[in-house]
Backbone and ligand atoms as CSV (ligand in chain L), in Angstrom:
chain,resi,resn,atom,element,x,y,z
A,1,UNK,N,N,33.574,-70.264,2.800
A,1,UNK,CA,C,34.528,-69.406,3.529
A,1,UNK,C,C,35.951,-69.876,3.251
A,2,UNK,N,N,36.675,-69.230,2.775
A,2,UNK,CA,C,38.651,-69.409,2.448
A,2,UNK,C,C,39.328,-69.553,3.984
A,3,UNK,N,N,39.684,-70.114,3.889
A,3,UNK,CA,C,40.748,-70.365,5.141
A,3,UNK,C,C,41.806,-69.508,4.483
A,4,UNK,N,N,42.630,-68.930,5.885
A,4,UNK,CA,C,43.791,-68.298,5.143
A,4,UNK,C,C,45.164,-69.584,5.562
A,5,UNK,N,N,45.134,-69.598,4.113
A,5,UNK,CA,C,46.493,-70.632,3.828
A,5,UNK,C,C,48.065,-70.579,4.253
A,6,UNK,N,N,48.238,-68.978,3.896
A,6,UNK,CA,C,49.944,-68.998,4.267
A,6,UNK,C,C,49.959,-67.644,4.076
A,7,UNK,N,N,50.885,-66.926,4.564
A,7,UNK,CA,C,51.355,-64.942,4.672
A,7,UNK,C,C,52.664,-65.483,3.554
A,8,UNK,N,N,53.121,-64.775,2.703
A,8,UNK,CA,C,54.075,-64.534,1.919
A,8,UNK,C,C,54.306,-63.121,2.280
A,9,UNK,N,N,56.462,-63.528,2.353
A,9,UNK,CA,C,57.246,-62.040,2.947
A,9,UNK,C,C,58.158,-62.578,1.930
A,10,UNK,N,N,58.481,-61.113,1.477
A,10,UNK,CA,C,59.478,-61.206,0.265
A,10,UNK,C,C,60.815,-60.832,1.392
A,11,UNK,N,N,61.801,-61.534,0.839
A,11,UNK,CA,C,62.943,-61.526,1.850
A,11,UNK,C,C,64.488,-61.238,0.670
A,12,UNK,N,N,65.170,-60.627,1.238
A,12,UNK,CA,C,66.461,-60.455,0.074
A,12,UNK,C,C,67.663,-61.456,0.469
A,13,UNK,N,N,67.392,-62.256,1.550
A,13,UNK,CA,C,68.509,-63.002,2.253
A,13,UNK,C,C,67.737,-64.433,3.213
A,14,UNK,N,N,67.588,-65.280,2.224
A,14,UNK,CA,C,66.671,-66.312,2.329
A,14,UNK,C,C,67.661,-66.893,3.704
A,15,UNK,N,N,69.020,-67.327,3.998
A,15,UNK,CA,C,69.288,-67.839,4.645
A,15,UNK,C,C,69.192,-66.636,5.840
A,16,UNK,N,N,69.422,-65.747,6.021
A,16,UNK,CA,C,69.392,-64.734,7.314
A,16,UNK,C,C,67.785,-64.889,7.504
A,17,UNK,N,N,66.820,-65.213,7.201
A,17,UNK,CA,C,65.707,-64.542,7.331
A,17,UNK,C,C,65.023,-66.080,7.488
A,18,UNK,N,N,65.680,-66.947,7.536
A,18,UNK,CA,C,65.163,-68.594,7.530
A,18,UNK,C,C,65.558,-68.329,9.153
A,19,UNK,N,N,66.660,-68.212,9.235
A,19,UNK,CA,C,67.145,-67.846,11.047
A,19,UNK,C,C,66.310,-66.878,12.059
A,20,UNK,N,N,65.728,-65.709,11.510
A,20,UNK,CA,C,65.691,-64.818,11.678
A,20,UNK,C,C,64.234,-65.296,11.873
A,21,UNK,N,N,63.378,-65.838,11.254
A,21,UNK,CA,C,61.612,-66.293,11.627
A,21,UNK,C,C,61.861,-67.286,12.304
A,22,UNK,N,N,62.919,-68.285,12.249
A,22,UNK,CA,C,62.845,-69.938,13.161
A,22,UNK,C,C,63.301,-69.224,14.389
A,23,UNK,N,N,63.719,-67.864,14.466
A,23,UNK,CA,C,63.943,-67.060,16.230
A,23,UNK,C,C,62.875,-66.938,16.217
A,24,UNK,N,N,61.895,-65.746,15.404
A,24,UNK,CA,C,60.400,-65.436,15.944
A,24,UNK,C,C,59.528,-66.656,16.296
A,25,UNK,N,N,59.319,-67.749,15.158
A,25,UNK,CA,C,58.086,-68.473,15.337
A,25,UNK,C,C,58.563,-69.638,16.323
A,26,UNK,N,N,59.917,-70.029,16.019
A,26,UNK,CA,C,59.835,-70.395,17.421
A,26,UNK,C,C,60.303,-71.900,16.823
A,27,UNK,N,N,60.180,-72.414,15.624
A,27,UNK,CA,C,60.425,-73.465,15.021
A,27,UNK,C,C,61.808,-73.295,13.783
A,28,UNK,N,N,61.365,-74.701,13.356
A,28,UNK,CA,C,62.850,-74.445,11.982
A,28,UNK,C,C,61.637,-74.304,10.907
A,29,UNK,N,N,62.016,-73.699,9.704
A,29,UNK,CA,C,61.436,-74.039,8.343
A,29,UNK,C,C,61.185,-75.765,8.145
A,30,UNK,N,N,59.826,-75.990,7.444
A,30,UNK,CA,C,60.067,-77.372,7.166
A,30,UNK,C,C,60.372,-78.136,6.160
A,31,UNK,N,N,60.328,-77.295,5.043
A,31,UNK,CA,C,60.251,-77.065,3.565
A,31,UNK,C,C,60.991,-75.754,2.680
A,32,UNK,N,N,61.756,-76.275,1.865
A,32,UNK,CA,C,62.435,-75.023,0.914
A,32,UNK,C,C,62.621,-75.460,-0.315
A,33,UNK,N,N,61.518,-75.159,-1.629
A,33,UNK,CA,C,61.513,-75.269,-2.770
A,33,UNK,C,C,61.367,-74.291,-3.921
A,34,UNK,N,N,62.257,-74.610,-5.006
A,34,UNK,CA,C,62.463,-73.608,-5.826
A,34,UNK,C,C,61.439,-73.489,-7.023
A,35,UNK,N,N,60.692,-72.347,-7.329
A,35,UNK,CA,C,59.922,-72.246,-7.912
A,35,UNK,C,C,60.598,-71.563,-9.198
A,36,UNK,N,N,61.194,-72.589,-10.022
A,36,UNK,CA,C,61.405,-71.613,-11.529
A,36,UNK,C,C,60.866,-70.841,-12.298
A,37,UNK,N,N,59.766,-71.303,-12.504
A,37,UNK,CA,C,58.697,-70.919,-13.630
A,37,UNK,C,C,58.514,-69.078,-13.124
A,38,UNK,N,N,58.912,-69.249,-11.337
A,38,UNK,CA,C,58.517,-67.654,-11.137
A,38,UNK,C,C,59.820,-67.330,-10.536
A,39,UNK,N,N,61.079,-67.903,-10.592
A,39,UNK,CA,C,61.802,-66.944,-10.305
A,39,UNK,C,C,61.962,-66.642,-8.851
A,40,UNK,N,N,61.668,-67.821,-7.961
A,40,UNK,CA,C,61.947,-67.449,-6.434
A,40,UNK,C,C,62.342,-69.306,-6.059
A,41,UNK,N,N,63.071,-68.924,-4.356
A,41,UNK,CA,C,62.906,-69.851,-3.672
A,41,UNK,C,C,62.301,-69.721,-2.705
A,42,UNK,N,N,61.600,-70.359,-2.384
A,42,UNK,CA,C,60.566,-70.362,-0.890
A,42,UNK,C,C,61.230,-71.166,0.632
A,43,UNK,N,N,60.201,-70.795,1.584
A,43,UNK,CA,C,60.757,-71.867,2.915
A,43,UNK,C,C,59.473,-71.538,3.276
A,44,UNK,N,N,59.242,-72.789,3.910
A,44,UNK,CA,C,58.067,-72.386,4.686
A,44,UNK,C,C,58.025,-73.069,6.215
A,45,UNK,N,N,57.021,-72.350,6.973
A,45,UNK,CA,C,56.775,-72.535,8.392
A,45,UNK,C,C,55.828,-72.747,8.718
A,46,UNK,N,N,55.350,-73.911,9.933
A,46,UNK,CA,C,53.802,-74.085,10.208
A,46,UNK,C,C,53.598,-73.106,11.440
A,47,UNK,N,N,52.184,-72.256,11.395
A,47,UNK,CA,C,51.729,-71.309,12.205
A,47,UNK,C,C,50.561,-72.215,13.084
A,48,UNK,N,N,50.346,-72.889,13.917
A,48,UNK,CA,C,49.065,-73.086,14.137
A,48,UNK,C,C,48.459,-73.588,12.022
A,49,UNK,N,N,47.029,-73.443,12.018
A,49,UNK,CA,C,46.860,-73.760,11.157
A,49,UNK,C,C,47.330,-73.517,9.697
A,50,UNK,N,N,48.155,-72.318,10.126
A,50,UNK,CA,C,48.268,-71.757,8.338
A,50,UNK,C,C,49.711,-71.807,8.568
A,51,UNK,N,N,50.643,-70.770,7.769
A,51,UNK,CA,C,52.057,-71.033,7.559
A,51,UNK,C,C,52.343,-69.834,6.987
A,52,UNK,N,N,53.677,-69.365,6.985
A,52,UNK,CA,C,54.882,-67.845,6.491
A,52,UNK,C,C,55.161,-68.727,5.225
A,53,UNK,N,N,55.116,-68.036,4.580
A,53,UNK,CA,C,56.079,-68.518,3.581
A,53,UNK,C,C,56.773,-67.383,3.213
A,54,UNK,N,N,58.204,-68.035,3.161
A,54,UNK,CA,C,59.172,-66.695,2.895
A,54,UNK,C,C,59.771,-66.871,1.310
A,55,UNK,N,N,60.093,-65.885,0.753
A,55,UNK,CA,C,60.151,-65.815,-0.826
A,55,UNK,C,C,61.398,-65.343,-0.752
A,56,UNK,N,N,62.603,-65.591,-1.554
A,56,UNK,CA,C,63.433,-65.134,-2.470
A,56,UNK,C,C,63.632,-64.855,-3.698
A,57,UNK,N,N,63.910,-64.091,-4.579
A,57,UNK,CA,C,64.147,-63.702,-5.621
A,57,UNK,C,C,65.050,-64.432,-6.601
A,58,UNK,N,N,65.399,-65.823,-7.317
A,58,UNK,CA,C,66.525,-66.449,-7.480
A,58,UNK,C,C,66.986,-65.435,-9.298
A,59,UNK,N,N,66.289,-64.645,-9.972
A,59,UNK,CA,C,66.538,-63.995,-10.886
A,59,UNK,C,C,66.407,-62.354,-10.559
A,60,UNK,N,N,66.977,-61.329,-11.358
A,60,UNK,CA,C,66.704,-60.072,-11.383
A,60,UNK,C,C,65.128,-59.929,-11.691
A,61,UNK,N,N,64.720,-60.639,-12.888
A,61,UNK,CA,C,63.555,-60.371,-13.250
A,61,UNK,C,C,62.231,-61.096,-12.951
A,62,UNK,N,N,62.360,-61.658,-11.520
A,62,UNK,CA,C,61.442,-62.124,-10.907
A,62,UNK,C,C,60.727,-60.884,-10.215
A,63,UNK,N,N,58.970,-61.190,-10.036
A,63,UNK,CA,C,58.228,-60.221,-9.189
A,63,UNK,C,C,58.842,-59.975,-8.240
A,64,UNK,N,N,59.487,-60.934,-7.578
A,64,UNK,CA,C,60.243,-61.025,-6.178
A,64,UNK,C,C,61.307,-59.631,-5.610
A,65,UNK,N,N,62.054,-60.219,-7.091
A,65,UNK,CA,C,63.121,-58.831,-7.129
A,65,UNK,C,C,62.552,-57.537,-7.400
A,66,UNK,N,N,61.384,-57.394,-8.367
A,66,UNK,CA,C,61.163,-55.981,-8.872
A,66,UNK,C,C,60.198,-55.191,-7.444
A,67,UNK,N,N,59.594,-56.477,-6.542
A,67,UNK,CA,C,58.389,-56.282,-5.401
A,67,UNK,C,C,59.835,-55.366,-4.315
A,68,UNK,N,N,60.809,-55.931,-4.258
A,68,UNK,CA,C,61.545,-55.382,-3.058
A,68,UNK,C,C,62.772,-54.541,-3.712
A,69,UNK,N,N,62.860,-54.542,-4.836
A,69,UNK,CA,C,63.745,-52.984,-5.369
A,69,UNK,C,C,62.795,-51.703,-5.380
A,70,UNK,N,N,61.351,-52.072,-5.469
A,70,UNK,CA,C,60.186,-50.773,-5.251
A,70,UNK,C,C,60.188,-50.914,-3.968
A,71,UNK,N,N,59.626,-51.741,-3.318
A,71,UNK,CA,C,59.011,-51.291,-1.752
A,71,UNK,C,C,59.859,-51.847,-0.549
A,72,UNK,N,N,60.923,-52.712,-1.338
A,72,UNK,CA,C,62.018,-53.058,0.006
A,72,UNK,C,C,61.212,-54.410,0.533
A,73,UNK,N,N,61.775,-55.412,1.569
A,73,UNK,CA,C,61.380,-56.539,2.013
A,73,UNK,C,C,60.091,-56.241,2.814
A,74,UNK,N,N,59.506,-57.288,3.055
A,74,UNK,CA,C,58.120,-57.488,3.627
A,74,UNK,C,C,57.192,-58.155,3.414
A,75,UNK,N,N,55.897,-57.981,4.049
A,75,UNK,CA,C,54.260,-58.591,3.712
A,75,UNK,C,C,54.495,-58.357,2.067
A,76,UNK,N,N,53.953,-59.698,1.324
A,76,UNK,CA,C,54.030,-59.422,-0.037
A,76,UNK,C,C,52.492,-59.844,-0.666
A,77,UNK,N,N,52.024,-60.788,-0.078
A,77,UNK,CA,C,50.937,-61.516,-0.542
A,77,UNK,C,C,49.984,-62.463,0.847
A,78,UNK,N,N,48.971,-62.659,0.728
A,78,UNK,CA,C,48.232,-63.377,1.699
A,78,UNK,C,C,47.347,-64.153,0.472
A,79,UNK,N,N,47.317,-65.520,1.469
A,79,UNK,CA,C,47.141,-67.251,0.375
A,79,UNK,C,C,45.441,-67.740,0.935
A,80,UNK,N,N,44.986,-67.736,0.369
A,80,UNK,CA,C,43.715,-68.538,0.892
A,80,UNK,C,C,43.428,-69.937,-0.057
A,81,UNK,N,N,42.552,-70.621,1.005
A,81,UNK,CA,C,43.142,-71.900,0.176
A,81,UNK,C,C,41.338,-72.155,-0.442
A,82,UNK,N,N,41.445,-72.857,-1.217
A,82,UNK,CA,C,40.034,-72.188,-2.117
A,82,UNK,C,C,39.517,-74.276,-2.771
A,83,UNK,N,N,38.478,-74.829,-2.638
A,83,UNK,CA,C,38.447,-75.922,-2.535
A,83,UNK,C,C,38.380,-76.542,-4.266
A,84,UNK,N,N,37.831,-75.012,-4.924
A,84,UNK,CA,C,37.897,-75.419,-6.626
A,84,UNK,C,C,38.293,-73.977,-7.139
A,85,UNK,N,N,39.525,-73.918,-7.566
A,85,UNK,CA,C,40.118,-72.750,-8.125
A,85,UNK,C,C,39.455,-71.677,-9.747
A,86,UNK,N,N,39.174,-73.316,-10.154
A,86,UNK,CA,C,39.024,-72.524,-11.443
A,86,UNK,C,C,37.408,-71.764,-10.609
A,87,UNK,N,N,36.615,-72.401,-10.550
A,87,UNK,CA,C,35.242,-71.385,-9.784
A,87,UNK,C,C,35.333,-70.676,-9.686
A,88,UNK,N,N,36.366,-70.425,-8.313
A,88,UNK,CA,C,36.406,-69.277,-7.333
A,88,UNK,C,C,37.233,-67.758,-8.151
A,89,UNK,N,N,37.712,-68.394,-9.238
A,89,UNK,CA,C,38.281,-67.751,-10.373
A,89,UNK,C,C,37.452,-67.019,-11.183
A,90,UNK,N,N,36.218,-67.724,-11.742
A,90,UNK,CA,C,35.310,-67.420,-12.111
A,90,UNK,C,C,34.416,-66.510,-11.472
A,91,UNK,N,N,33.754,-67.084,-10.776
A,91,UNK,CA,C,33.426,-66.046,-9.628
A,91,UNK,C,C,33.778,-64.927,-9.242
A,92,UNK,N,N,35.008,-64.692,-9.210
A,92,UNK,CA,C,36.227,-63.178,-8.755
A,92,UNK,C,C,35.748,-62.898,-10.341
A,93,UNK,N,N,36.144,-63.199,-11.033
A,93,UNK,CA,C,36.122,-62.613,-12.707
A,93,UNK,C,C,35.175,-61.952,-12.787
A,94,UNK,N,N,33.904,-62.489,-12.684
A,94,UNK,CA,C,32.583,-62.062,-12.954
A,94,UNK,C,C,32.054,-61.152,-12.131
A,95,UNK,N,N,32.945,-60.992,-10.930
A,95,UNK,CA,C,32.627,-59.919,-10.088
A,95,UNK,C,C,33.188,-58.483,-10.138
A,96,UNK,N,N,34.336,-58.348,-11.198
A,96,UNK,CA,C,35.190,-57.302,-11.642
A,96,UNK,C,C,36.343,-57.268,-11.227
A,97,UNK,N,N,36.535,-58.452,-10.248
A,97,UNK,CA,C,38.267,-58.442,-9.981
A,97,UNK,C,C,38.776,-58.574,-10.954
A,98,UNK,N,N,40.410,-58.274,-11.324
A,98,UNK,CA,C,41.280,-58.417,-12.193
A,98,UNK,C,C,42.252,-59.326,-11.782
A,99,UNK,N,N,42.211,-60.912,-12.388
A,99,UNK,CA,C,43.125,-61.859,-11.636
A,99,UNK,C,C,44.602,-61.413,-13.016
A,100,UNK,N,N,45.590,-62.044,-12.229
A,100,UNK,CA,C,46.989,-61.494,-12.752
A,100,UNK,C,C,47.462,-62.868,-13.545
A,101,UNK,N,N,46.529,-64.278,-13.383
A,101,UNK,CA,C,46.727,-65.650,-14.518
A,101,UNK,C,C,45.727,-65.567,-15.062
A,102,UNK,N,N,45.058,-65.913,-16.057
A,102,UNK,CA,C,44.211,-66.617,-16.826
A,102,UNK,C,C,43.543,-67.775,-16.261
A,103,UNK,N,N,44.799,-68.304,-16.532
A,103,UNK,CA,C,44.890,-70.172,-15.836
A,103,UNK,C,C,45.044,-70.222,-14.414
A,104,UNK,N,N,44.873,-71.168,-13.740
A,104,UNK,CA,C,45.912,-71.485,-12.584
A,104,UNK,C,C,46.982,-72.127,-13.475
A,105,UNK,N,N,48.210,-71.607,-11.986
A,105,UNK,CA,C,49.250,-72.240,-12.899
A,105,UNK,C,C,49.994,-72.646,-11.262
A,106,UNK,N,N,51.166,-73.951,-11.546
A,106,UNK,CA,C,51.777,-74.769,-10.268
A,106,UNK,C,C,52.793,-74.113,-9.555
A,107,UNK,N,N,52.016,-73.700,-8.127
A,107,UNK,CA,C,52.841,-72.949,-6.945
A,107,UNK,C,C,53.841,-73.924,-6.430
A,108,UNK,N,N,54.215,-73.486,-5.168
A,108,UNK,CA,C,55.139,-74.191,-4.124
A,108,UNK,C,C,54.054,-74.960,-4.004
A,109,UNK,N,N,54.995,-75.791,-2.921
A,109,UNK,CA,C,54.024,-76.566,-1.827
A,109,UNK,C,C,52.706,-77.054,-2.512
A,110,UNK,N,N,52.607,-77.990,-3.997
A,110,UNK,CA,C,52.015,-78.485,-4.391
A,110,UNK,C,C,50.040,-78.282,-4.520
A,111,UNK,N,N,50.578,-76.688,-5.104
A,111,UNK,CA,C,48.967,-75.633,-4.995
A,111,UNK,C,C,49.196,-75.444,-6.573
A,112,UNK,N,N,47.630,-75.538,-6.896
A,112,UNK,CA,C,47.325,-74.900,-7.853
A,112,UNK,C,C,46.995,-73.098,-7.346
A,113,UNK,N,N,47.910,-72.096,-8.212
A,113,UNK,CA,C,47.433,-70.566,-7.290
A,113,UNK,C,C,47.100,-70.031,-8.661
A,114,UNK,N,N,46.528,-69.086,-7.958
A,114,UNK,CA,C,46.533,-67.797,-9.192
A,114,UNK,C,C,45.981,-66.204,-8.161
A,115,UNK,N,N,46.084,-65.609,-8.405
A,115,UNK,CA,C,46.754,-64.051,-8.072
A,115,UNK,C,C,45.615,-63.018,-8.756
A,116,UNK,N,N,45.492,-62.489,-7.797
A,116,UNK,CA,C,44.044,-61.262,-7.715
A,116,UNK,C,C,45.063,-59.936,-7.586
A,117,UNK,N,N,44.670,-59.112,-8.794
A,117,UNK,CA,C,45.653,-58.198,-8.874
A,117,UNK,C,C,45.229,-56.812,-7.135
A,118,UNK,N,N,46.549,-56.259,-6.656
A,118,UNK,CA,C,46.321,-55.295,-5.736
A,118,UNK,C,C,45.227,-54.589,-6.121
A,119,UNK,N,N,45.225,-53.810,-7.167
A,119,UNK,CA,C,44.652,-52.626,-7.127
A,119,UNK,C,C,43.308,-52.789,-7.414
A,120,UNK,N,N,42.603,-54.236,-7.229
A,120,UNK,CA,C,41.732,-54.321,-7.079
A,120,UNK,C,C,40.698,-55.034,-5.677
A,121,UNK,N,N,42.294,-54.831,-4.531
A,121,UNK,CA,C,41.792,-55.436,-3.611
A,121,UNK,C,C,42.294,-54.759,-2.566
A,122,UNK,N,N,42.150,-53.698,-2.747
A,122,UNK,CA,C,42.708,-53.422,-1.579
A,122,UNK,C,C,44.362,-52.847,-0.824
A,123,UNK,N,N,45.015,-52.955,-2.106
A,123,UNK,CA,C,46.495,-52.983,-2.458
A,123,UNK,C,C,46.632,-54.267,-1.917
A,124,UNK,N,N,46.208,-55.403,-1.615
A,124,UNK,CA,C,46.943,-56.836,-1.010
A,124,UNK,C,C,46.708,-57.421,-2.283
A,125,UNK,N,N,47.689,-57.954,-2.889
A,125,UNK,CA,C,48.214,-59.019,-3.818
A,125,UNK,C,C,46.786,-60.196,-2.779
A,126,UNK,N,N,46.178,-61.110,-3.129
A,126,UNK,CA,C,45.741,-62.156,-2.617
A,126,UNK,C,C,45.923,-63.088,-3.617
A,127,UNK,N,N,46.577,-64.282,-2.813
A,127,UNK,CA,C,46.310,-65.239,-3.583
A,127,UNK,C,C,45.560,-66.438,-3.164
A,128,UNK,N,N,45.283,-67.203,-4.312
A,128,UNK,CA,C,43.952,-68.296,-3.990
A,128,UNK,C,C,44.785,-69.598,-4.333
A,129,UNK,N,N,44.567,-70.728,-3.586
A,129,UNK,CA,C,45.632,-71.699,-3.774
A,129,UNK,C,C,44.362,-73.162,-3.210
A,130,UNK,N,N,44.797,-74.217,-4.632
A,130,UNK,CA,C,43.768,-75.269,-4.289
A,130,UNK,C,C,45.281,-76.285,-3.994
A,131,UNK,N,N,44.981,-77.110,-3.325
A,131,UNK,CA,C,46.099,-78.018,-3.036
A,131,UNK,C,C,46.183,-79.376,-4.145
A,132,UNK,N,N,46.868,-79.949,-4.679
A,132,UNK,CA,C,46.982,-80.512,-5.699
A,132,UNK,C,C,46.804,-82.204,-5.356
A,133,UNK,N,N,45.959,-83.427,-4.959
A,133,UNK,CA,C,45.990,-84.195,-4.801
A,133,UNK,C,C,46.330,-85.178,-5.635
A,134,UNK,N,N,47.317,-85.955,-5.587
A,134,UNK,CA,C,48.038,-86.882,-6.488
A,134,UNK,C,C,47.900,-88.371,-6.382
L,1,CO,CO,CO,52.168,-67.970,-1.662
């Protein structure tokens, strides 16, 4: 069974919207790291067990930017945390999902993720995230 890991909201104003959830949830962000390789910065928040993670766009041609010039800010993705990625990869594969890596490749917050395309789930982007022990 996947635990759900973290809600990803694509946001156009990382600092208004860092304020703007530490009003809702009630806390500060605890964490804010920049993910190059994809073109965003993150923050994240602890929920009870799981966590928001909020996304910015730091390029035009990040998913980030092209996700909220089509559909505007919001729910972007939901994270489950998965105990062996490549498997559970396998597994989805062989079942006819269409994952959107090949590989896993290195998220925020020190996850191996990789990305189950919408239109084969439901329209929810899901992503699967193993945590990286060092
Ligand atoms: Co995520």
């Amino acid at each position: 069974m996947y635990k759900l890991e973290h809600i990803g909201i694509a946001v156009k104003d990382m600092e208004a919207s860092n304020e703007l959830f530490a009003r809702i949830l009630g806390v500060a962000p605890y964490k804010q790291e920049e993910v190059a390789s994809e073109g965003v910065t993150t923050s994240f928040f602890r929920t009870g067990d799981s966590k928001v993670e909020l996304l910015e766009a730091t390029r035009a041609d990040s998913a980030i930017a092209k996700y909220i010039e089509k559909r505007g800010e919001g729910m972007h993705h939901v994270a489950f945390e998965v105990e062996d990625i490549h498997a559970e990869m396998e597994r989805l594969r062989s079942a006819g999902f269409r994952l959107l890596n090949e590989e896993p490749k290195r998220g925020a917050d020190n996850k191996l993720v990789c990305f189950v395309h919408p239109k084969t789930a439901n329209g929810v982007l899901v992503e699967l995230c193993q945590s990286i022990r060092d």
